[in-house]
C-alpha positions as CSV (number, residue, x, y, z in Angstrom):
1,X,0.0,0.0,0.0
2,X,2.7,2.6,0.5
3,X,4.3,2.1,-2.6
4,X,1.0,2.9,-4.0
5,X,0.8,5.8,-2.0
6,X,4.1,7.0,-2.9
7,X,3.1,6.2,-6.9
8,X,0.1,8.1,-6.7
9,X,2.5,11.1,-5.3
10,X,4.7,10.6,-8.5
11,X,1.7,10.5,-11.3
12,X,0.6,13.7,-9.8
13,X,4.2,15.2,-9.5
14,X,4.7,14.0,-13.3
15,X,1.7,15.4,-14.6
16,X,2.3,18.6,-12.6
17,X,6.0,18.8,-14.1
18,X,4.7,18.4,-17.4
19,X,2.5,21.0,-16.9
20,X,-0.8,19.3,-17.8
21,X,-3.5,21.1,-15.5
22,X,-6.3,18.8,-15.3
23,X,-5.2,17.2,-12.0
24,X,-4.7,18.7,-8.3
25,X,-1.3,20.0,-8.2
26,X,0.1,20.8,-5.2
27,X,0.9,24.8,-4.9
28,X,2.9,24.5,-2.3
29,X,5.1,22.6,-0.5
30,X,3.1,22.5,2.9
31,X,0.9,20.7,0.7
32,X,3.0,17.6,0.4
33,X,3.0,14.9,2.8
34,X,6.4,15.0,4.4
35,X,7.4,11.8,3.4
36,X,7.0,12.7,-0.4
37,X,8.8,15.7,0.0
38,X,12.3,13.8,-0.3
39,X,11.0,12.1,-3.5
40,X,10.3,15.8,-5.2
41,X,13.4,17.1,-7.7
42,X,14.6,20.2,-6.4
43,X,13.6,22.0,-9.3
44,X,10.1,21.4,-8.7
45,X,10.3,22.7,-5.1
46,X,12.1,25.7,-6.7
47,X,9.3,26.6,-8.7
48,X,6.6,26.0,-5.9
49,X,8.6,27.9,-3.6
50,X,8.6,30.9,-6.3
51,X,4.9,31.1,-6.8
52,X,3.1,34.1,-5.8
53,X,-0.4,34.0,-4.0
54,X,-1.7,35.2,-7.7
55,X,0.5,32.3,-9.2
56,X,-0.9,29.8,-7.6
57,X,-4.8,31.4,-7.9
58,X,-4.3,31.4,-11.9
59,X,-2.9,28.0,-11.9
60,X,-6.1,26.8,-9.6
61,X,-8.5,28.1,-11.6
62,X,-6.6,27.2,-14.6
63,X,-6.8,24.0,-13.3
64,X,-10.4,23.7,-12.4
65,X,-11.0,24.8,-16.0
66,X,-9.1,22.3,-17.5
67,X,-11.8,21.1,-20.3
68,X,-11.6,24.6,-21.6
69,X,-8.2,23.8,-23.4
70,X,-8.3,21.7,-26.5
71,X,-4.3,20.4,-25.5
72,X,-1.4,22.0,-23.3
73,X,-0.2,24.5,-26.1
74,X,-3.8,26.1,-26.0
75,X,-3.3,26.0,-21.8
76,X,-0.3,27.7,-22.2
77,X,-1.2,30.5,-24.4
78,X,-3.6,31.0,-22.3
79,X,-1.5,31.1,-19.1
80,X,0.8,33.3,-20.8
81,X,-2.4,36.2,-21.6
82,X,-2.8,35.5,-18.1
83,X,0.7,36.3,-16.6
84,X,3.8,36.1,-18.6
85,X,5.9,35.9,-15.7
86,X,4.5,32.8,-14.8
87,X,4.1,31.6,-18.3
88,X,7.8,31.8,-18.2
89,X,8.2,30.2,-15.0
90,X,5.7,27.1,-16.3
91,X,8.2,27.0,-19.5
92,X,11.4,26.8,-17.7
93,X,10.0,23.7,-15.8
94,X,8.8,21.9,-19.1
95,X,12.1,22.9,-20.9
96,X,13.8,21.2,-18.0
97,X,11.8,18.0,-18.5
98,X,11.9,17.5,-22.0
99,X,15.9,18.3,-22.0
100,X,16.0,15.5,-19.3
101,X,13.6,13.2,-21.5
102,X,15.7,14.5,-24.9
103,X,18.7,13.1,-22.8
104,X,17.4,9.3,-22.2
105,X,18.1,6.2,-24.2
106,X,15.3,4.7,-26.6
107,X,13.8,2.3,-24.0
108,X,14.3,4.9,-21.1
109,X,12.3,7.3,-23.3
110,X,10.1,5.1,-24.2
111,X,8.8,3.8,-21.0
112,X,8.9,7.9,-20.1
113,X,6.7,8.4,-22.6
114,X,3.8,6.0,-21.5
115,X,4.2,6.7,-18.2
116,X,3.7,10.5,-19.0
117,X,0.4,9.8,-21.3
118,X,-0.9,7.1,-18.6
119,X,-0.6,9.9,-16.4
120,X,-2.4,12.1,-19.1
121,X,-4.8,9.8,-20.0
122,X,-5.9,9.4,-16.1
123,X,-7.2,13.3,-16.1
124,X,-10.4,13.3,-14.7
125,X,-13.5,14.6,-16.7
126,X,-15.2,18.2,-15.8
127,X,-16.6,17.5,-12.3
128,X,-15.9,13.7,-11.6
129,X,-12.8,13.0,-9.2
130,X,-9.9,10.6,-10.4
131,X,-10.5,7.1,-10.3
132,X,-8.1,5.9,-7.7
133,X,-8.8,2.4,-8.6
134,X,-7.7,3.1,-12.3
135,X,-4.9,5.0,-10.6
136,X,-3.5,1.7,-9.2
137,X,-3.9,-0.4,-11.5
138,X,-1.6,2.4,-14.0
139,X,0.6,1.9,-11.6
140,X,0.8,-2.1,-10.9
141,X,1.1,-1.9,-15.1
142,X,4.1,0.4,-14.7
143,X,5.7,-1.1,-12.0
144,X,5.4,-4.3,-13.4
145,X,7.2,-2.7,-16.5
146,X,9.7,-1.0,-14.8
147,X,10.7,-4.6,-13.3
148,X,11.0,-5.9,-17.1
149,X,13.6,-3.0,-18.0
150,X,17.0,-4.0,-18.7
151,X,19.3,-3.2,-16.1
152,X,21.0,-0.5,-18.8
153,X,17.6,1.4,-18.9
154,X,16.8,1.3,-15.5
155,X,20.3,2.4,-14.8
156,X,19.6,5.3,-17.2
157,X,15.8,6.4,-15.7
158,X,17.8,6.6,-12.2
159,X,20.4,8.7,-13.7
160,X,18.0,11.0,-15.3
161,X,15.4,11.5,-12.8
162,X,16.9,9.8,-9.3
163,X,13.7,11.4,-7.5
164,X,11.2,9.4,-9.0
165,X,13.5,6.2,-9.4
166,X,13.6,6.4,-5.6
167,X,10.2,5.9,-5.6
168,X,9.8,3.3,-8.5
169,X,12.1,1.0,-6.3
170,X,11.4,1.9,-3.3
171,X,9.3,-1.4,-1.3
């Protein structure tokens, strides 16, 4: 059960870094359990740190509005109408990600890349709440694949993002 506790604390953190806004995303860090907060990149607690109270009330009702944008370019545009500054903060974050994604091997990148549109795909419609059992059973899948990486790929996703490979192998 805790590793799917601390799972569920990763598929929100991933969505959150890859700034998709139709989940609850943490605002700031009193808003983490403490024993997540070890498993959060530094960069990420960075950013939350450097959100204003307006910050984090555009990206809460940007959030709750989620359905309005047809995919996360249209969400960003309309971030960045909304406050460039933070547009630019939300941009620095992604760029971060996708250089650390850009930097993994095929297989590494692969598997990346399904956890990230799992994670996507688990966005809850206008007005329902995520379906936590759908939420553990994305991540029994994705555990079970993370088991069935070579040793060479897992080596590289713990290189690349040691936060959440912590948490991956964690027991």
């Amino acid at each position: 059960l805790n590793i799917f506790r601390r799972m569920i604390a990763l598929i929100i953190l991933s969505i959150a870094i890859a700034g998709t806004f139709g989940t609850v995303i943490p605002f700031h860090m009193s808003s983490i359990p403490e024993e997540y907060k070890e498993f959060i990149p530094q960069e990420l607690k960075d950013f939350l740190k450097d959100l204003t109270p307006e910050d984090k009330q555009i990206l809460r009702n940007m959030t709750i509005n989620h359905h309005q944008y047809a995919n996360e370019d249209a969400a960003l545009e309309a971030l960045k109408e909304k406050s460039e500054k933070l547009h630019a903060k939300v941009h620095a974050l992604i760029d971060f990600v996708k250089k650390k994604l850009e930097s993994l091997t095929p297989d590494a990148k692969k598997f990346a890349d399904e956890v990230i549109a799992k994670a996507r795909s688990l966005r809850p419609e206008p007005g329902s709440k995520p379906d936590l059992e759908k939420i553990k059973e994305s991540i029994r899948e994705f555990v079970e694949k993370y088991k069935a990486l070579s040793d060479e790929t897992k080596e590289n996703l713990k290189t690349t993002f040691p936060n959440t490979a912590k948490i991956i192998s964690s027991k």
